[in-house]
N, C-alpha and C positions, 0 to 999 in steps of 0.2 A: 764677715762670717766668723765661726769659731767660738763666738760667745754668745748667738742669736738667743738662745734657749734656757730657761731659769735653770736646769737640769745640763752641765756642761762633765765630758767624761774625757779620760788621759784614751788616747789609741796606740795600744803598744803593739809594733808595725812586728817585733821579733816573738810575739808570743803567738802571731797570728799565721803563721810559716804554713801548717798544715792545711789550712781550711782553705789557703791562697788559692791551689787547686780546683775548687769548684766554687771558689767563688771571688773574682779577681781583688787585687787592694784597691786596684783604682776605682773599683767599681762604687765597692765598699764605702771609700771616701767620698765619692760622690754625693752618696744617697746619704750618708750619714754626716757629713762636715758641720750640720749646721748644729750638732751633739757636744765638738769636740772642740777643744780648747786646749787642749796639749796633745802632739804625736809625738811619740818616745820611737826612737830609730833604733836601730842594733844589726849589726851584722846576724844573719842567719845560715848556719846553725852558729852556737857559740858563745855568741855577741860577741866576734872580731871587728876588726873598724870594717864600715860599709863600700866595699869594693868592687870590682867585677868578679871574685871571687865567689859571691853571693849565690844564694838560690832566689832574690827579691831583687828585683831591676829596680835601685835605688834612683836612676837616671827619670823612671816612666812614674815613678813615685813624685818626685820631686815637681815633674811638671806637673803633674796631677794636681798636687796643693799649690799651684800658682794659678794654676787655671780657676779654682774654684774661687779664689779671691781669700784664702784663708789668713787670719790674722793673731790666730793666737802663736801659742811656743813650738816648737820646732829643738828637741834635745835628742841629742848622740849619745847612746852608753856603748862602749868599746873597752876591750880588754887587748893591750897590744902584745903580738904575736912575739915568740921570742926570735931577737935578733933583727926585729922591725925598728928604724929608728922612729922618734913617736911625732916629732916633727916634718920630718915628710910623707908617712901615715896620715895624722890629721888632716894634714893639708889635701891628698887624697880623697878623703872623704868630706871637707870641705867646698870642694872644685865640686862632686858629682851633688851634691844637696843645694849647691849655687845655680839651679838652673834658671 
Protein backbone atom coordinates (compact mmCIF):
# COMPACT_ATOMS: atom_id res chain seq x y z
CA UNK A 1 0.00 0.00 0.00
CA UNK A 2 0.94 3.66 0.16
CA UNK A 3 1.92 4.11 -3.36
CA UNK A 4 -1.22 2.19 -4.95
CA UNK A 5 -2.54 5.39 -6.59
CA UNK A 6 -0.88 7.66 -9.57
CA UNK A 7 -2.16 10.52 -7.27
CA UNK A 8 -0.04 9.88 -3.81
CA UNK A 9 -0.39 12.78 -0.86
CA UNK A 10 2.04 13.58 2.52
CA UNK A 11 -0.72 13.02 5.70
CA UNK A 12 0.20 15.37 8.10
CA UNK A 13 -1.12 13.64 11.33
CA UNK A 14 -0.19 17.37 13.48
CA UNK A 15 -2.33 19.57 11.23
CA UNK A 16 -5.20 17.37 11.49
CA UNK A 17 -5.70 17.68 15.55
CA UNK A 18 -9.03 19.43 15.10
CA UNK A 19 -11.11 17.63 12.89
CA UNK A 20 -9.70 14.19 14.92
CA UNK A 21 -12.93 14.95 16.92
CA UNK A 22 -15.35 13.90 14.56
CA UNK A 23 -13.83 12.04 12.64
CA UNK A 24 -11.06 9.54 14.12
CA UNK A 25 -7.18 9.38 12.49
CA UNK A 26 -7.58 5.78 12.42
CA UNK A 27 -10.38 5.86 10.67
CA UNK A 28 -9.20 8.27 8.25
CA UNK A 29 -6.23 6.24 7.43
CA UNK A 30 -8.08 3.42 6.83
CA UNK A 31 -10.12 4.73 4.13
CA UNK A 32 -7.66 6.86 2.73
CA UNK A 33 -4.10 4.81 3.02
CA UNK A 34 -4.07 3.81 -0.38
CA UNK A 35 -3.66 8.05 -1.22
CA UNK A 36 -0.79 8.36 1.01
CA UNK A 37 2.75 7.72 0.64
CA UNK A 38 4.24 9.81 3.44
CA UNK A 39 2.62 10.49 6.99
CA UNK A 40 4.44 13.35 8.74
CA UNK A 41 4.05 12.86 12.70
CA UNK A 42 4.29 15.88 15.18
CA UNK A 43 3.53 16.17 18.59
CA UNK A 44 0.08 17.95 19.01
CA UNK A 45 -0.34 20.85 20.01
CA UNK A 46 3.16 22.41 19.27
CA UNK A 47 4.90 19.86 17.38
CA UNK A 48 6.72 18.54 20.68
CA UNK A 49 8.22 14.92 20.26
CA UNK A 50 5.16 12.42 20.15
CA UNK A 51 4.38 11.42 23.81
CA UNK A 52 1.78 10.55 26.15
CA UNK A 53 1.53 13.97 26.61
CA UNK A 54 -0.39 14.26 23.33
CA UNK A 55 -3.85 15.03 22.59
CA UNK A 56 -3.22 12.01 19.44
CA UNK A 57 -2.80 8.33 20.75
CA UNK A 58 0.46 8.05 18.78
CA UNK A 59 0.51 4.23 20.25
CA UNK A 60 -3.39 3.58 18.30
CA UNK A 61 -1.75 5.54 15.28
CA UNK A 62 1.01 3.44 15.01
CA UNK A 63 -0.76 0.11 14.96
CA UNK A 64 -3.11 1.56 12.58
CA UNK A 65 -0.41 1.92 9.83
CA UNK A 66 0.78 -1.63 10.55
CA UNK A 67 -2.41 -3.11 10.24
CA UNK A 68 -3.13 -1.54 6.96
CA UNK A 69 0.15 -2.86 5.50
CA UNK A 70 1.51 0.64 4.75
CA UNK A 71 4.75 1.01 2.91
CA UNK A 72 5.60 4.35 2.19
CA UNK A 73 7.69 7.09 4.77
CA UNK A 74 6.95 7.41 8.19
CA UNK A 75 8.74 11.02 9.43
CA UNK A 76 8.81 12.90 13.04
CA UNK A 77 8.97 16.61 13.13
CA UNK A 78 9.63 17.66 16.82
CA UNK A 79 10.78 20.64 18.44
CA UNK A 80 12.58 19.54 21.89
CA UNK A 81 11.11 20.87 24.91
CA UNK A 82 13.59 22.87 27.12
CA UNK A 83 15.52 20.98 29.45
CA UNK A 84 14.36 17.66 27.58
CA UNK A 85 17.55 15.69 26.74
CA UNK A 86 17.08 14.99 22.94
CA UNK A 87 18.44 11.45 23.14
CA UNK A 88 16.20 9.99 25.57
CA UNK A 89 13.32 12.11 23.90
CA UNK A 90 13.66 10.51 20.59
CA UNK A 91 14.05 7.43 21.80
CA UNK A 92 10.63 7.97 23.40
CA UNK A 93 8.99 8.59 20.59
CA UNK A 94 10.84 6.07 18.73
CA UNK A 95 9.58 3.12 21.18
CA UNK A 96 5.78 4.46 20.82
CA UNK A 97 6.08 4.68 16.54
CA UNK A 98 7.86 1.03 16.89
CA UNK A 99 4.70 -0.75 17.29
Amino acid sequence: MGLSSPLSAIYPFHRSSESARSLPFTYRLRRDIRHIAHIHVAGVPQRKLIDDRQEVNFHQVAETIVETGFTGYVCHEWRLAPGEDAATAIAKAVAIMDA
